[in-house]
C-alpha positions in Angstrom: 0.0 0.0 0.0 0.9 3.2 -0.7 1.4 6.3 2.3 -2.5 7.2 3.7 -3.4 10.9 2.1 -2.1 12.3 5.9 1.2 11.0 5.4 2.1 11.8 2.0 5.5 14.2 1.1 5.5 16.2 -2.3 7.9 14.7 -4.7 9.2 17.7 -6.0 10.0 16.3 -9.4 11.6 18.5 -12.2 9.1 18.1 -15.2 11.0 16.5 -17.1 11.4 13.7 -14.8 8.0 14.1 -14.2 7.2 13.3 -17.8 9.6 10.3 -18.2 7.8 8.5 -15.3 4.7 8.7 -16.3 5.7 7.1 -19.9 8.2 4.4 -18.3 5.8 1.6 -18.4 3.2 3.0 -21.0 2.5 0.7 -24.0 0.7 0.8 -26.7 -2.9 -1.0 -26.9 -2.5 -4.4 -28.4 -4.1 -4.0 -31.8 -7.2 -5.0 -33.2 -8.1 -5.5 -36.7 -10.9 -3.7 -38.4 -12.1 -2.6 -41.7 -10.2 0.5 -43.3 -13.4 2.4 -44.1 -13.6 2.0 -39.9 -10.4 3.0 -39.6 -10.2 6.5 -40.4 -7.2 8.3 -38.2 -6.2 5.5 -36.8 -2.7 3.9 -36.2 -1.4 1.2 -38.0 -0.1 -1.3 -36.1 2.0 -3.1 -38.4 2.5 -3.0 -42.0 0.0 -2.7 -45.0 1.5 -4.5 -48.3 -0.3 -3.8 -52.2 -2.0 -7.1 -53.3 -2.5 -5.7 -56.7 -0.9 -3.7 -58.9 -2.4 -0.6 -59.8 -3.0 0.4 -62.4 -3.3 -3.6 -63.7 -2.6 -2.3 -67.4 -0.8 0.5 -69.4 -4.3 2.8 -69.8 -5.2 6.1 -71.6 -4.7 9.3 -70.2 -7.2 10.8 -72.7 -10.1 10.6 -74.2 -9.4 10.2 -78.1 -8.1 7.0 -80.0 -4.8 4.2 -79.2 -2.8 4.4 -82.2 0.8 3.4 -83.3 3.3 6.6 -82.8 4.9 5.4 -86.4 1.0 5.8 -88.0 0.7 9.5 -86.7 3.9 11.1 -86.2 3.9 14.0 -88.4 0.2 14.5 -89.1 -1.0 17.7 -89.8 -4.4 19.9 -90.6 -3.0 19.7 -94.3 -1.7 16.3 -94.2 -4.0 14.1 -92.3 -3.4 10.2 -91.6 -6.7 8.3 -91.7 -6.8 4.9 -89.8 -9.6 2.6 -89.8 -11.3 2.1 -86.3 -11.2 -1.3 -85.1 -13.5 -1.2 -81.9 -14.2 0.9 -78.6 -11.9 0.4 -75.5 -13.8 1.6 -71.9 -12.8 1.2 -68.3 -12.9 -2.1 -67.2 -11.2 -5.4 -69.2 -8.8 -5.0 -71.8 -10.9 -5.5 -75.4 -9.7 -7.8 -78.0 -9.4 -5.7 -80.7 -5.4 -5.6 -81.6 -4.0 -2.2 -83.1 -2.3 -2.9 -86.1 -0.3 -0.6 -88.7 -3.0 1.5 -90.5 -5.7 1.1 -87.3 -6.9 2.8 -83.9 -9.3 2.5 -81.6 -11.4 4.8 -80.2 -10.6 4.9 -76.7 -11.9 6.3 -73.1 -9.9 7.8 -70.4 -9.2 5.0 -68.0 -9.3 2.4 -70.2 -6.3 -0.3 -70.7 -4.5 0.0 -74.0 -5.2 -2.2 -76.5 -2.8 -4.6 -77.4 -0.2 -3.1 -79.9 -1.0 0.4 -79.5 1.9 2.5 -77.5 -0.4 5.9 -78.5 -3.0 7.8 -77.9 -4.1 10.6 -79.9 -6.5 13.3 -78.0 -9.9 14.0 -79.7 -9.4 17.3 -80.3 -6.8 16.5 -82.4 -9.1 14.2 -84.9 -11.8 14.4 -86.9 -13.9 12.8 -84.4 -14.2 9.7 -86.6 -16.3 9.2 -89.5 -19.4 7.5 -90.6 -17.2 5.0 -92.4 -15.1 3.9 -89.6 -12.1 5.8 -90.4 -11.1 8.6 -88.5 -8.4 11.0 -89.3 -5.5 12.7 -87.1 -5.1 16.4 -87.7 -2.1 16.4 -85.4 0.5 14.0 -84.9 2.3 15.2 -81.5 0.8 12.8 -79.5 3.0 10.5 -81.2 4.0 8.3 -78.0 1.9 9.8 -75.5 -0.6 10.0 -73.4 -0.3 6.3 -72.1 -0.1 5.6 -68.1 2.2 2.6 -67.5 0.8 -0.7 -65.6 2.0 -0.1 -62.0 2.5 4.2 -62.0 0.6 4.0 -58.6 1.9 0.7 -56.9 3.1 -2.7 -57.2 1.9 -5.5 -55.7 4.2 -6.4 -52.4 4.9 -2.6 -52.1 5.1 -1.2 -48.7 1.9 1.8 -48.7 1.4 2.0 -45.4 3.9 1.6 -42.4 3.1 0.7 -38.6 3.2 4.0 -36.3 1.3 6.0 -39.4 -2.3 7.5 -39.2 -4.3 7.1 -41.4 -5.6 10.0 -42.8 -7.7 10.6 -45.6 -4.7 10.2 -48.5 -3.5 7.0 -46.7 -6.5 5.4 -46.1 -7.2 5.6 -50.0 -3.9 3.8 -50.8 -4.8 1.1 -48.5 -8.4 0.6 -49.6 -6.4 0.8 -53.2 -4.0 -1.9 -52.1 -6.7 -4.0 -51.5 -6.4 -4.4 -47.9 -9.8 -6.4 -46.4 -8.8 -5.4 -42.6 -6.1 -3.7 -41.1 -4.3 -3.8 -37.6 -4.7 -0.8 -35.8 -4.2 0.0 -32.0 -7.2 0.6 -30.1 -8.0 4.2 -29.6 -7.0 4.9 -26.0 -10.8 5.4 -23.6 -9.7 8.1 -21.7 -12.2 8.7 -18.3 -12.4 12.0 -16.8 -13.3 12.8 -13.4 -14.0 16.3 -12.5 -14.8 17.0 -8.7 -16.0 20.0 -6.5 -19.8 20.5 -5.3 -18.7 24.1 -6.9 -18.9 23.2 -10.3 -21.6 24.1 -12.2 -22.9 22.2 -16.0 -25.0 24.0 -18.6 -28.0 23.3 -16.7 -27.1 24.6 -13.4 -26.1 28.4 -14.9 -28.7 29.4 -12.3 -26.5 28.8 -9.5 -23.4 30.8 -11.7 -25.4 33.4 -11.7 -26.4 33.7 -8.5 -22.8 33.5 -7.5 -23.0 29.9 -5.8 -21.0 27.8 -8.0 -18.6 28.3 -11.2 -19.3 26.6 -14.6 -17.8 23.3 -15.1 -15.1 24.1 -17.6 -12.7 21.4 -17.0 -14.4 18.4 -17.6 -15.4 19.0 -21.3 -12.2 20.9 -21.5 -10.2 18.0 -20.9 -12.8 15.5 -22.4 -12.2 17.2 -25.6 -8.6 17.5 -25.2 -8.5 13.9 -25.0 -10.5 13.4 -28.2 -7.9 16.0 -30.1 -4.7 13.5 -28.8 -7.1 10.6 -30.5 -8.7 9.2 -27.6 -11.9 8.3 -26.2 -13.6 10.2 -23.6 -16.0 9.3 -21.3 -17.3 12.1 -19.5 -20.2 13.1 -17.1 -21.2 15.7 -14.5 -18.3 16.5 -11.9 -18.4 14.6 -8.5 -19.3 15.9 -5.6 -17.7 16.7 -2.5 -18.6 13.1 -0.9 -16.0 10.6 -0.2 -18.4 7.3 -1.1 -19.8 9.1 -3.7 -16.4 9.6 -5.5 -15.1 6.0 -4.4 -18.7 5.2 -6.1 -17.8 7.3 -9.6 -14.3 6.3 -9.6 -15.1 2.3 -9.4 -17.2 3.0 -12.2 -14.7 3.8 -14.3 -12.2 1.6 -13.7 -12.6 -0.2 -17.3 -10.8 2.2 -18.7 -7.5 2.6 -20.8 -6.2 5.9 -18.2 -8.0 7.8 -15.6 -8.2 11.4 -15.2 -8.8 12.9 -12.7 -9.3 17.0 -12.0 -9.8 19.0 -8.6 -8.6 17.5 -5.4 -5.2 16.8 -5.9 -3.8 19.3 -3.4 -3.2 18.9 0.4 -6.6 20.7 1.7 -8.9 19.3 4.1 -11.6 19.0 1.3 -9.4 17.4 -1.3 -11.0 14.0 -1.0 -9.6 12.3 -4.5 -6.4 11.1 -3.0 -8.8 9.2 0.2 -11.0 7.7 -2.5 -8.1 6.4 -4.9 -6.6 4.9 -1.5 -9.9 3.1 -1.1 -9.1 1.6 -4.4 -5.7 0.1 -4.2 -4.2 3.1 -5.5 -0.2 3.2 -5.6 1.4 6.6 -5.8 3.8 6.9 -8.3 4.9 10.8 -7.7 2.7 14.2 -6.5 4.3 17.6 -7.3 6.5 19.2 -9.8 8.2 21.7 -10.1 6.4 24.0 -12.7 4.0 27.0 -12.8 1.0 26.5 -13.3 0.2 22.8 -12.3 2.6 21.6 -10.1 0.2 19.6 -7.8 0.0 17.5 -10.3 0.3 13.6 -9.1 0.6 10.0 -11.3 0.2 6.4 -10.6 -1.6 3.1 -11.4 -4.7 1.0 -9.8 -3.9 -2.6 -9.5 -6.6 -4.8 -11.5 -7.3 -8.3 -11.7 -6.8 -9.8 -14.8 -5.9 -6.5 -16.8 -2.9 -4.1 -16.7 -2.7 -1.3 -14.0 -5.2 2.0 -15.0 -2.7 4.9 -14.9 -3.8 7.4 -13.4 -3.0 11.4 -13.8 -4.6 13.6 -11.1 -4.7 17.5 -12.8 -5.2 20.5 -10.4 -8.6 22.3 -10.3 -7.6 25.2 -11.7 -8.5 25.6 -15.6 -5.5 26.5 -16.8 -3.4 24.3 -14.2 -5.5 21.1 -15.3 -5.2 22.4 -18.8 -1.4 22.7 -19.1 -0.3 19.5 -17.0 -2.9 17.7 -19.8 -0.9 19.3 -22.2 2.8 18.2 -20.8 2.1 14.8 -19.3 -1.7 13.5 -20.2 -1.7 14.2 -24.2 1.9 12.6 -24.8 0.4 9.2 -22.5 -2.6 9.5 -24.6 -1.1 9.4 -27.7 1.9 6.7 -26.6 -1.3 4.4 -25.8 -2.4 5.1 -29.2 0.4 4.0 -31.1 1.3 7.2 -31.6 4.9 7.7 -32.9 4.8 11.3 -32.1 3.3 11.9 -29.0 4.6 15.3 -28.3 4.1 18.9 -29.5 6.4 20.7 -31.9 8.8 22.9 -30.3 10.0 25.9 -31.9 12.8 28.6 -30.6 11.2 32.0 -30.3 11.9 35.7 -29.2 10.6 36.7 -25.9 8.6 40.2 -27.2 8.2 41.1 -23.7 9.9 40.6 -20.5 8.9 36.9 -18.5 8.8 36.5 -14.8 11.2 33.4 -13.7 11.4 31.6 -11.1 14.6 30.0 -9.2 13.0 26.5 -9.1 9.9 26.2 -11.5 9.4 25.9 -14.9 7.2 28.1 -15.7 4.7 27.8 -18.4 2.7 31.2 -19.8 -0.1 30.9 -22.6 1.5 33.1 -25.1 0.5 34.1 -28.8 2.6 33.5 -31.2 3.9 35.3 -34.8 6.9 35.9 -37.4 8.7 39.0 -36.9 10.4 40.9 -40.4 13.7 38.3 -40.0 11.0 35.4 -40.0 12.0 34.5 -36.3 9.3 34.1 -33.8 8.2 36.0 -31.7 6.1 35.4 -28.8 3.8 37.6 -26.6 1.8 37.0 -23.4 -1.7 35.8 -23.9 -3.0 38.2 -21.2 -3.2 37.3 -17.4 -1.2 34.4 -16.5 -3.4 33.5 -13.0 -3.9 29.7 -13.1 -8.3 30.0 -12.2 -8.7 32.0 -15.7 -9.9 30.7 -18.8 -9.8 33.4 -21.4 -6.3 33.3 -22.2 -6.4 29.7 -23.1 -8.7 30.5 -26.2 -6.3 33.3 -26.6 -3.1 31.2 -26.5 -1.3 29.8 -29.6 1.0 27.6 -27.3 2.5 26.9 -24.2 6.3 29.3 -23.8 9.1 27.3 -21.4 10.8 29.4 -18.9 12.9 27.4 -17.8 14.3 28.0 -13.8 16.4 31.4 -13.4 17.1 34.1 -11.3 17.1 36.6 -13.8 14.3 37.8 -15.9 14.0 37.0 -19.4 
């Protein structure tokens, strides 16, 4: 068993430590196979190989007629070449009609060549054939053009689609063209958040915000739909009151989940009851602090379960922007790792401070700031307005998160 709540010490981790811990055991979801029209922005798990090739035969580019380039090359308005039409090639089958010296064949774009052909000559640049089956080219520079080779797109046994990549719309085309049936993707990560505080308020309830006896509930569908954007699942639902068996009660609940979240109640005040219920529960502490601004009651660890692997668990601060930028740093990048994400963490770009940053001689601090180019294409970055941790409006301000990291001297 982990320490009882009264006992416990703050960790004090830097973030980066922080970070590492809480990905040291995290694995991917074991994968599942489903249908690639179910699969959209998923990750692959392994591999997807071509079973055809595509396309299956050299095909025409234009609409117009498959010729020989010898027959045409040189036509002109003034010097026409007439060729007798020997049948009609469409999308779909090759035809049996051969192109020989002296014949063409009218032809649709997306058809397969017929056989002997290595030619096709664009409409426009016919007479649009004639009512005794000859037709006659006005302009011979499609001589030995206009032809897509067997196999342009892919070969069968090509490689489209590696393990780690998402598949987005252009990918999951390729592997529905490679003929996939199923593919193996990981399981998209169900994420369960836990908001808690008889304060908080839902959309119903703006009766008691406006009376001035609670505050909306911002973080749970904040975070629920942070968790969606890092490709998870969320399960969500009205915050949890202040009750310890009710929140022991909400918390078992969800224990058939992929990673806990939970958001309020992870300081050291009398009515911060989530630690007491996760004790209830088998929980074992990993780490509770770190040293950053805002956020740094953040804590981590895992509920033991029969039969399954431990739920992590990430306890956020109550704060907005608190629970919103420990999501950011240490929730999204888990998220994503269960995922099969290959790139679980933000770009980071170096920037201009436009203005002067607090530090501080321990923390890492972490200010919402805007973000633009300045004339010499550098960054430059700006505060996104008061950085106090209970406010939400410079989150829908912010471009990003900066990093200050520890100093005693401004920046």
């Amino acid at each position: 068993m982990s320490a009882p709540f009264e006992d416990l010490e703050a960790d004090w981790l830097s973030v980066e430590e922080a970070l590492a811990r809480v990905l040291s055991d995290a694995e991917p979801l074991p994968p599942i196979r489903i249908a690639p029209s179910e699969a959209h922005r998923r990750i692959l798990a392994s591999d997807v190989e071509a079973r055809a090739t595509l396309p299956p035969h050299d095909n025409s580019a234009m609409d117009g007629y498959a010729v020989i380039a010898d027959d045409v090359r040189g036509a002109t308005a003034e010097q026409p070449v007439r060729l007798e039409v020997a049948g009609h090639a469409v999308p779909g089958p090759p035809i049996d009609a051969v192109v020989t010296p002296g014949t063409a064949v009218r032809i649709t774009t997306g058809a397969p060549l017929p056989a002997g052909a290595d030619s096709v000559v664009r409409v426009e640049h016919t007479d649009r054939e004639s009512t005794d089956g000859t037709v006659k080219i006005l302009d011979g520079s499609d001589a030995g053009r206009n032809v897509r080779p067997a196999g342009r797109d892919l070969h069968a046994g090509d490689v489209v689609a590696r393990r780690g990549e998402r598949l987005d719309p252009g990918r999951l085309g390729i592997v529905i063209s490679a003929g996939a049936a199923t593919v193996a993707v990981h399981a998209r990560p169900r994420v369960s958040v836990v908001a808690t505080g008889d304060e908080l308020a839902g959309p119903d309830e703006m009766d008691r915000v406006l009376a001035g006896d609670a505050v909306p509930d911002t973080n749970g569908p904040m975070i629920g739909a942070a968790v969606e954007a890092a490709g998870g699942v969320a399960r969500t639902a009205p915050a949890a009151p202040d009750d310890l068996d009710a929140l022991v009660a909400r918390l078992t609940s969800e224990l058939d989940a992929d990673l806990l979240v939970t958001i309020g109640g992870a300081s050291m005040g009398t009515g911060d009851l989530v630690k007491r219920a996760l004790d209830r529960l088998g929980f074992r502490l990993d780490f509770w602090r770190v040293t950053m601004r805002p956020g740094s009651p953040f804590g981590f660890g895992h509920i033991l379960r029969d039969g399954a692997r431990p739920l992590p668990v990430c306890s956020l601060p109550g704060n907005p922007a608190s629970a919103f930028v420990t999501f950011e740093l240490f929730v999204r990048p888990l998220v994503r790792r269960l995922g099969g994400h290959t790139r679980i963490h933000r770009p980071v770009v170096d920037a201009v401070a436009g203005e002067s940053f607090g530090t501080h001689p321990r923390n890492t601090l972490f200010p919402r700031v805007t973000l633009d180019r300045g004339a010499a294409e550098a960054f430059h970055v700006r505060s996104a307005g008061d950085q106090t941790s209970g406010l939400v409006h410079t989150l829908a301000r912010a471009d990003g998160l900066a990093v200050v990291h520890p100093s005693d001297r401004p920046v």
